[in-house]
TORPA-4810 file (N, C-alpha, C, O; in nm, 3 decimals):
<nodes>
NODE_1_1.300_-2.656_-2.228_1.369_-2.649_-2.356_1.332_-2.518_-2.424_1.218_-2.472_-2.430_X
NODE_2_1.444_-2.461_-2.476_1.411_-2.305_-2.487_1.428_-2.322_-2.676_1.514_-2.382_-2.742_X
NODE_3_1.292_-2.230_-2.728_1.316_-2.257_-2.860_1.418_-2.167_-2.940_1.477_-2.081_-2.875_X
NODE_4_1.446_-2.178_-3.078_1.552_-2.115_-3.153_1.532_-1.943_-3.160_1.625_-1.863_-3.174_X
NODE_5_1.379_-1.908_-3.144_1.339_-1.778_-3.136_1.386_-1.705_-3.016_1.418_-1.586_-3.012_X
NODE_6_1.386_-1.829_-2.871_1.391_-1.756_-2.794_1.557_-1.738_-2.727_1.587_-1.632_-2.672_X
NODE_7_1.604_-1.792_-2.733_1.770_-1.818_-2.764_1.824_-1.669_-2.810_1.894_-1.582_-2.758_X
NODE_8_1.755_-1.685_-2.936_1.816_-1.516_-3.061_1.735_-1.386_-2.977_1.779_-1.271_-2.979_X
NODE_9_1.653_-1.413_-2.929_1.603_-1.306_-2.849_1.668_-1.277_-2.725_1.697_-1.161_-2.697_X
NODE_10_1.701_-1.408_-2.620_1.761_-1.358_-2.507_1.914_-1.344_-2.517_1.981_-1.266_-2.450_X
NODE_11_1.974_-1.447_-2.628_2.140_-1.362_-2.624_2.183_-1.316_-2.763_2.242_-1.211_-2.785_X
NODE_12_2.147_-1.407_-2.854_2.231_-1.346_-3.024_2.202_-1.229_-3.027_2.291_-1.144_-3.032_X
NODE_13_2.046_-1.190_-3.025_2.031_-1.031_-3.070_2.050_-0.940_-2.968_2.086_-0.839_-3.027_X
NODE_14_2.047_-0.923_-2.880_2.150_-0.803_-2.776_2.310_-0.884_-2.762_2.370_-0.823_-2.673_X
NODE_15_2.383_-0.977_-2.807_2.495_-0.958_-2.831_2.532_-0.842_-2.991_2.595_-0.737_-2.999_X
NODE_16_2.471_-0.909_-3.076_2.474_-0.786_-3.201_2.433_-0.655_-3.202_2.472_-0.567_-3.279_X
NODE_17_2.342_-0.644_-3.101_2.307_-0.529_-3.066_2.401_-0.451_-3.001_2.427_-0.331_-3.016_X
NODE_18_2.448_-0.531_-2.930_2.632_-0.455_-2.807_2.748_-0.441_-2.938_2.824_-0.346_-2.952_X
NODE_19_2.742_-0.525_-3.003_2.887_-0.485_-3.134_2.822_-0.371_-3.192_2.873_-0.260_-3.182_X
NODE_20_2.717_-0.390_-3.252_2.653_-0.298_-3.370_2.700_-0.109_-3.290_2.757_-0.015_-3.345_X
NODE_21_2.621_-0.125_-3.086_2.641_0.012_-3.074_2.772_0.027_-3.081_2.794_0.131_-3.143_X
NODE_22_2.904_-0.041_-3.038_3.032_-0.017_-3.015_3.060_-0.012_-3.139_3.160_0.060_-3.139_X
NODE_23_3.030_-0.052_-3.287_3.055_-0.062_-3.428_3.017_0.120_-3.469_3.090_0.199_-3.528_X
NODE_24_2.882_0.142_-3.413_2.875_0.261_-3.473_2.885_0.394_-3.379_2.876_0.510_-3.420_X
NODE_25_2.908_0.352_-3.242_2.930_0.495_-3.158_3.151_0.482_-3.151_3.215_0.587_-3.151_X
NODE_26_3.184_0.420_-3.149_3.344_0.442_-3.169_3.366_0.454_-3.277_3.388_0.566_-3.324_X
NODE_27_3.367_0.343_-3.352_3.373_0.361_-3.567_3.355_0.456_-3.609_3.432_0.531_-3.669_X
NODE_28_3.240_0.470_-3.582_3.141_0.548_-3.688_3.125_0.716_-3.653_3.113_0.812_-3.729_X
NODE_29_3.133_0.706_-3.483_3.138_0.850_-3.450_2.968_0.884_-3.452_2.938_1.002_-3.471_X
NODE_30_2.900_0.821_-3.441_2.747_0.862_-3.399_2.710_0.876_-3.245_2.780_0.813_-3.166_X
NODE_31_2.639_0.928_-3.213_2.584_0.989_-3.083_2.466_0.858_-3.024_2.367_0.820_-3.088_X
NODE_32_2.512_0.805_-2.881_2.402_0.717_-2.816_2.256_0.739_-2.871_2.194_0.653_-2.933_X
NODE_33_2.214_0.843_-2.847_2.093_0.847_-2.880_2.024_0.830_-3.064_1.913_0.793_-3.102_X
NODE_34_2.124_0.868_-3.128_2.067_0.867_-3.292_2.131_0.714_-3.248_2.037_0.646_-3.291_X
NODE_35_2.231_0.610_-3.190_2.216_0.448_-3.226_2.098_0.387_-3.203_2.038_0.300_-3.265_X
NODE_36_2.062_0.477_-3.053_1.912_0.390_-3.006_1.803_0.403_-3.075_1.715_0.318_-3.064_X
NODE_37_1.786_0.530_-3.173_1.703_0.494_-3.234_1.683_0.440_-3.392_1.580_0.435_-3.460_X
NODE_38_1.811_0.404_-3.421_1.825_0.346_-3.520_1.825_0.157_-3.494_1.837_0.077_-3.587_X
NODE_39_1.811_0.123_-3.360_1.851_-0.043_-3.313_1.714_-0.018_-3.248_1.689_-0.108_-3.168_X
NODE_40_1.589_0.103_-3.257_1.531_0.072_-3.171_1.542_0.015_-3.091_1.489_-0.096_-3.087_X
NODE_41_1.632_0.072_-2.971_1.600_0.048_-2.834_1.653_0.181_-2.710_1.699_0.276_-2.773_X
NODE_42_1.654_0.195_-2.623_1.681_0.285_-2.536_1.825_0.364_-2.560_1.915_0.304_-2.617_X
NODE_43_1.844_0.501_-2.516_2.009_0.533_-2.521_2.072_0.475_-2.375_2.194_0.473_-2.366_X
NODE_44_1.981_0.423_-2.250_2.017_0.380_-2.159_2.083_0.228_-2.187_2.167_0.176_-2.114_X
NODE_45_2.033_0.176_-2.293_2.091_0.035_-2.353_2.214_0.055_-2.422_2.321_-0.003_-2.402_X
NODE_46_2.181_0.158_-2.521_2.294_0.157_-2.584_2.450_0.197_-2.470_2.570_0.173_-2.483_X
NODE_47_2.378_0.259_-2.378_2.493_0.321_-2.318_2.575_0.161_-2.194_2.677_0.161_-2.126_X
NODE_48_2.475_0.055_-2.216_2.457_-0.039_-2.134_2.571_-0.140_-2.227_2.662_-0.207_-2.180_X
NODE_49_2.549_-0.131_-2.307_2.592_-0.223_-2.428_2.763_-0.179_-2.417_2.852_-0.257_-2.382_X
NODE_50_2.778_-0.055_-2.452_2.898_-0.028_-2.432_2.982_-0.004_-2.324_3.101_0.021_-2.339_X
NODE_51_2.923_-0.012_-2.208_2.978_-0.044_-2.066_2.973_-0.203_-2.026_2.993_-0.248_-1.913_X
NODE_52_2.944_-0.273_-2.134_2.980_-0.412_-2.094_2.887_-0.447_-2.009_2.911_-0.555_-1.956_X
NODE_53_2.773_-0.388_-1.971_2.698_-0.478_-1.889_2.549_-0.491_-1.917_2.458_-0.505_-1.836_X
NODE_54_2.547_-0.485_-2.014_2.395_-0.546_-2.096_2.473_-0.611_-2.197_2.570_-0.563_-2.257_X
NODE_55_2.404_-0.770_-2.215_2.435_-0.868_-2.353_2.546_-0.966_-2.248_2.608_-0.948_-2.143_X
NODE_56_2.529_-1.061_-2.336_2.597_-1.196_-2.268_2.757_-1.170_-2.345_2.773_-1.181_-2.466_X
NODE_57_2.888_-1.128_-2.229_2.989_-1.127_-2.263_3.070_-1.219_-2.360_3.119_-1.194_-2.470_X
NODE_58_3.067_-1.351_-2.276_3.081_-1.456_-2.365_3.055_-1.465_-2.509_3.142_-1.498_-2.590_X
NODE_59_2.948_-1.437_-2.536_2.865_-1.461_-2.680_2.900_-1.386_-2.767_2.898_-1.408_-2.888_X
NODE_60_2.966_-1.207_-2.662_2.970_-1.149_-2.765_3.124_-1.123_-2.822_3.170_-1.052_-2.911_X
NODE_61_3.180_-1.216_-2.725_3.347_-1.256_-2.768_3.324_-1.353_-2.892_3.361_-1.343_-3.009_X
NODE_62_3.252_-1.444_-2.828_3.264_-1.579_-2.929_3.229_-1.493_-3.066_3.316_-1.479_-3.152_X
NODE_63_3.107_-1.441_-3.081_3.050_-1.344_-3.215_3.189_-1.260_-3.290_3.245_-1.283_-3.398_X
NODE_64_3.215_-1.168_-3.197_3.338_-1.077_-3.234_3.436_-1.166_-3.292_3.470_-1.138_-3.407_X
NODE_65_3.503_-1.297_-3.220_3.619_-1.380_-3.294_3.618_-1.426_-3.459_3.720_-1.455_-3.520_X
NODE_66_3.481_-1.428_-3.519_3.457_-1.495_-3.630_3.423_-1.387_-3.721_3.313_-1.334_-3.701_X
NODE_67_3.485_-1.348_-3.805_3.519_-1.310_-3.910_3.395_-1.338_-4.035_3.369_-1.241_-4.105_X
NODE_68_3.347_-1.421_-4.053_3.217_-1.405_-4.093_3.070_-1.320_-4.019_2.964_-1.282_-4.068_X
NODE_69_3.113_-1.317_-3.914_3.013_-1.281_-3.816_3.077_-1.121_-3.853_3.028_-1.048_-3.939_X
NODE_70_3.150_-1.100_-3.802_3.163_-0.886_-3.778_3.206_-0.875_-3.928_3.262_-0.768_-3.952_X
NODE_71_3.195_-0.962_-4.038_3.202_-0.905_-4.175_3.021_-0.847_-4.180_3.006_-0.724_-4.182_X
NODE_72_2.917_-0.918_-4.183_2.775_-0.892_-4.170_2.759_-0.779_-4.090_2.702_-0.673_-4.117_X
NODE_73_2.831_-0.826_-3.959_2.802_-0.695_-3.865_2.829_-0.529_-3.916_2.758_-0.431_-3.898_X
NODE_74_2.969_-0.543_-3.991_3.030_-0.425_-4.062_2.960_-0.354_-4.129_2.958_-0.231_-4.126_X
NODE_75_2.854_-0.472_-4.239_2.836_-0.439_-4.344_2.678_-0.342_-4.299_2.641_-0.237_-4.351_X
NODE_76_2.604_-0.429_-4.178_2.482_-0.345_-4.124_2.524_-0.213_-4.069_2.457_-0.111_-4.081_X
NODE_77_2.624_-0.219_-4.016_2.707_-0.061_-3.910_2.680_0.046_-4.027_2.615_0.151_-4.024_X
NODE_78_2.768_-0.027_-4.156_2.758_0.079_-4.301_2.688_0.157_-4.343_2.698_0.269_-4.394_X
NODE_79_2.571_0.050_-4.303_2.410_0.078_-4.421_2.314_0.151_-4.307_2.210_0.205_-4.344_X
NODE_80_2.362_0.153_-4.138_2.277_0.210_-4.067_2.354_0.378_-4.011_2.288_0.479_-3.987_X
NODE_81_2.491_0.368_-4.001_2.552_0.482_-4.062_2.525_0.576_-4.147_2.516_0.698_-4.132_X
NODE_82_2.508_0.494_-4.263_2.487_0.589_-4.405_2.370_0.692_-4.442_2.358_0.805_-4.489_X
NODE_83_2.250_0.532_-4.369_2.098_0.581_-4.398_2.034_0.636_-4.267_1.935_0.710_-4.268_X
NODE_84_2.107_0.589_-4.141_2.032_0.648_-4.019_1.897_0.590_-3.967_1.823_0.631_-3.878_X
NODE_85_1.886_0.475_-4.054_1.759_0.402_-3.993_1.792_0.304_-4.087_1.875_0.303_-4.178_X
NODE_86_1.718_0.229_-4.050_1.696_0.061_-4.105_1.614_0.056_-4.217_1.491_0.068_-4.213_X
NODE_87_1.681_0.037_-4.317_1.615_0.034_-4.440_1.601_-0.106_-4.494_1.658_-0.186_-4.420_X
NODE_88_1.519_-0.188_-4.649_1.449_-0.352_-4.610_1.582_-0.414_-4.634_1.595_-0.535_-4.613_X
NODE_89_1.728_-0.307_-4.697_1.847_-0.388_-4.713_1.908_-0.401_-4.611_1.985_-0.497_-4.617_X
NODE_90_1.909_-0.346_-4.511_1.984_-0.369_-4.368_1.876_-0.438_-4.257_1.907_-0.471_-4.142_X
NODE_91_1.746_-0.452_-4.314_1.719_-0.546_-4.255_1.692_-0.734_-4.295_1.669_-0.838_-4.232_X
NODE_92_1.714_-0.687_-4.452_1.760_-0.795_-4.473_1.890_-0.899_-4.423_1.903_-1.015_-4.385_X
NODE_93_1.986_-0.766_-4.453_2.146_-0.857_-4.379_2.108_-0.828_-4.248_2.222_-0.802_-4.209_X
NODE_94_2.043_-0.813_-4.155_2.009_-0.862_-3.999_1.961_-0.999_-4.027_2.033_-1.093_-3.994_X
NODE_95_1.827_-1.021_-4.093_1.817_-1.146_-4.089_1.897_-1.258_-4.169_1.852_-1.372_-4.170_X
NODE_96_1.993_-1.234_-4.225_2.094_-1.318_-4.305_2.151_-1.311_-4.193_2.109_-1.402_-4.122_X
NODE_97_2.212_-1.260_-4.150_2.288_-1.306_-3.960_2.206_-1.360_-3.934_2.180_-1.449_-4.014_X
NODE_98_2.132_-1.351_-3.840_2.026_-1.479_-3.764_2.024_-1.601_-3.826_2.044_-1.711_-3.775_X
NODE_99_2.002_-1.578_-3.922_1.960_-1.705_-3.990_2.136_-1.770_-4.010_2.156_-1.886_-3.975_X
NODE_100_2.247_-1.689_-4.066_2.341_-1.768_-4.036_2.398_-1.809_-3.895_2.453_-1.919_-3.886_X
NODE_101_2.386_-1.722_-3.777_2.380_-1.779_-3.676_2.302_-1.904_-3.625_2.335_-1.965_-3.523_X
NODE_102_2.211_-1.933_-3.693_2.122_-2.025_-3.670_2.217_-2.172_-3.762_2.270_-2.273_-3.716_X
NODE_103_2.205_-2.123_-3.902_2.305_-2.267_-3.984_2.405_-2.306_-3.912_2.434_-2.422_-3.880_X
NODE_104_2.477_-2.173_-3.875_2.616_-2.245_-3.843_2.641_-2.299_-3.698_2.760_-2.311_-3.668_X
NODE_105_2.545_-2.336_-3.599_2.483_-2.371_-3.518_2.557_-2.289_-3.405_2.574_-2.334_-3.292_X
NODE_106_2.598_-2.173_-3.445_2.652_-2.044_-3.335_2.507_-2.051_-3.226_2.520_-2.012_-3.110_X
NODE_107_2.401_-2.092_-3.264_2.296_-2.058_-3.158_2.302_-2.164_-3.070_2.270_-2.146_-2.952_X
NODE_108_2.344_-2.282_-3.113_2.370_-2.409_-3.019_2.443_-2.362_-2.874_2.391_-2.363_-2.763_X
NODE_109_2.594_-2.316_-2.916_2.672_-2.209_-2.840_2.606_-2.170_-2.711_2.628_-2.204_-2.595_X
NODE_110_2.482_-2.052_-2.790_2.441_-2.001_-2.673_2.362_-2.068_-2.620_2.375_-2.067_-2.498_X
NODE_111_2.230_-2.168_-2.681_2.187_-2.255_-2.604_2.236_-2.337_-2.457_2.188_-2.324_-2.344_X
NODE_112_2.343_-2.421_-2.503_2.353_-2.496_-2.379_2.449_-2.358_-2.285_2.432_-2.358_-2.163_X
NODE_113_2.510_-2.288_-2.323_2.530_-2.174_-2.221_2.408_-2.119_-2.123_2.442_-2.088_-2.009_X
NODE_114_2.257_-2.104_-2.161_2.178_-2.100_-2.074_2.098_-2.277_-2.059_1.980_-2.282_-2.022_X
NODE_115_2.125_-2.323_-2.071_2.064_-2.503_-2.043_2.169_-2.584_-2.078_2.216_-2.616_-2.187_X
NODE_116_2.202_-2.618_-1.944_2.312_-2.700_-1.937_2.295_-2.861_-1.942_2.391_-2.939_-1.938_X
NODE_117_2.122_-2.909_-1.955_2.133_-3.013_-1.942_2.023_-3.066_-2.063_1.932_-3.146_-2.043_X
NODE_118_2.051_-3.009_-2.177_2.004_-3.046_-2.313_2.007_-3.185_-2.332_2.108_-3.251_-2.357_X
NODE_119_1.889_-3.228_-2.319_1.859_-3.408_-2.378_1.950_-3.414_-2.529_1.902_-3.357_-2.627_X
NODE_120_2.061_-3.473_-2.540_2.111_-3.461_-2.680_2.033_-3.515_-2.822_2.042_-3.475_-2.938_X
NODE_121_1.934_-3.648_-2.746_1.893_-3.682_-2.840_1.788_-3.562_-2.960_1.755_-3.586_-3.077_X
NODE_122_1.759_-3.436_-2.877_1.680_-3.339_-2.889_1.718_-3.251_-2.925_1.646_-3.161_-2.970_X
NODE_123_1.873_-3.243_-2.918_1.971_-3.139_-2.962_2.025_-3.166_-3.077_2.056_-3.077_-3.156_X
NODE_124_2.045_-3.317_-3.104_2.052_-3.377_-3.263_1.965_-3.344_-3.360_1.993_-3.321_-3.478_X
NODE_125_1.841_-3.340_-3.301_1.726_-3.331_-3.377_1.683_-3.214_-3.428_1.626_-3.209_-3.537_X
NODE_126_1.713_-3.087_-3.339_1.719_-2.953_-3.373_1.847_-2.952_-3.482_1.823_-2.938_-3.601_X
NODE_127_1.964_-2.966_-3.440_2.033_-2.925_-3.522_2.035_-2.970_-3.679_2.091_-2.907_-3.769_X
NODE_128_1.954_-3.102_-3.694_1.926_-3.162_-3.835_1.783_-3.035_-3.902_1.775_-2.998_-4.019_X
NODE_129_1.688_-2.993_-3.789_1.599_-2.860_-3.836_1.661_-2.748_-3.879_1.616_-2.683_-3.973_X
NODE_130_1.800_-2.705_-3.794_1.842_-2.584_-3.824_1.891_-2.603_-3.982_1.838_-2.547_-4.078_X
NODE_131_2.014_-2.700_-3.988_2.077_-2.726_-4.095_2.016_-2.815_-4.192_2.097_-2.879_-4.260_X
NODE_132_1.902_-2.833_-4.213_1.864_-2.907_-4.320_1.925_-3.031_-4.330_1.862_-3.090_-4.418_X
NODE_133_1.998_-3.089_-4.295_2.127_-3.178_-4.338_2.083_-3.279_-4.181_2.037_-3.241_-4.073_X
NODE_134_2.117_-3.403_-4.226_2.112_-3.510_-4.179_2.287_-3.515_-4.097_2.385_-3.462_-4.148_X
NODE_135_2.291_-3.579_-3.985_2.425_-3.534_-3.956_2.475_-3.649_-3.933_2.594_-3.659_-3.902_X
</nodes>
């Protein structure tokens, strides 16, 4: 059973990480290397991200379709555009994504996409942790 940390680590955050470089090297007109070091991480990633083959495709369709999701995403592209590094307001709206990925149980999504055989009674139980709310 894989926890909520590790979920956002192995697909949410390198799916946002694959929009964010395609958000700010096409959009935005910034250079691989000033993205990588603004997402801290490699220009070999970034260049990975936008060749479609680093980040879970799926996830990062499902992410891209929702309109709440690439409104946040937009709004980080803006503020890492503008300022060129991650400042505590763009890393604040990173973790307001996560954490709404997490409410709106978008992480469930990717969960059983890597564990296909989630005890539900256990998957109820998380999702009453994520959402506060009794279901």
């Amino acid at each position: 059973m894989l926890l909520p940390a590790e979920i956002e680590s192995k697909l949410l955050i390198p799916a946002v990480r694959a929009i964010l470089s395609k958000e700010l090297v096409v959009e935005k007109g910034l250079k691989e290397d000033e993205v990588a070091r603004m997402l801290g991480i490699t220009q070999a990633a970034v260049s990975n991200y936008l060749r479609g083959t680093r980040g879970d495709n799926e996830i990062i369709s499902k992410l891209t379709s929702l309109s709440e999701i690439m409104s946040m995403i937009k709004e980080i592209s803006a503020d890492l555009s503008t300022n060129k590094a991650y400042t505590a307001k763009t890393l604040s709206k990173f973790i307001a994504l996560c954490n709404y990925m997490r409410y709106s149980l978008i992480i469930c999504d990717a969960h059983h996409s890597l564990e296909r055989n989630i005890d539900e009674k256990v998957c109820e139980q998380c999702k009453i942790i994520l959402t506060g709310t009794q279901q």
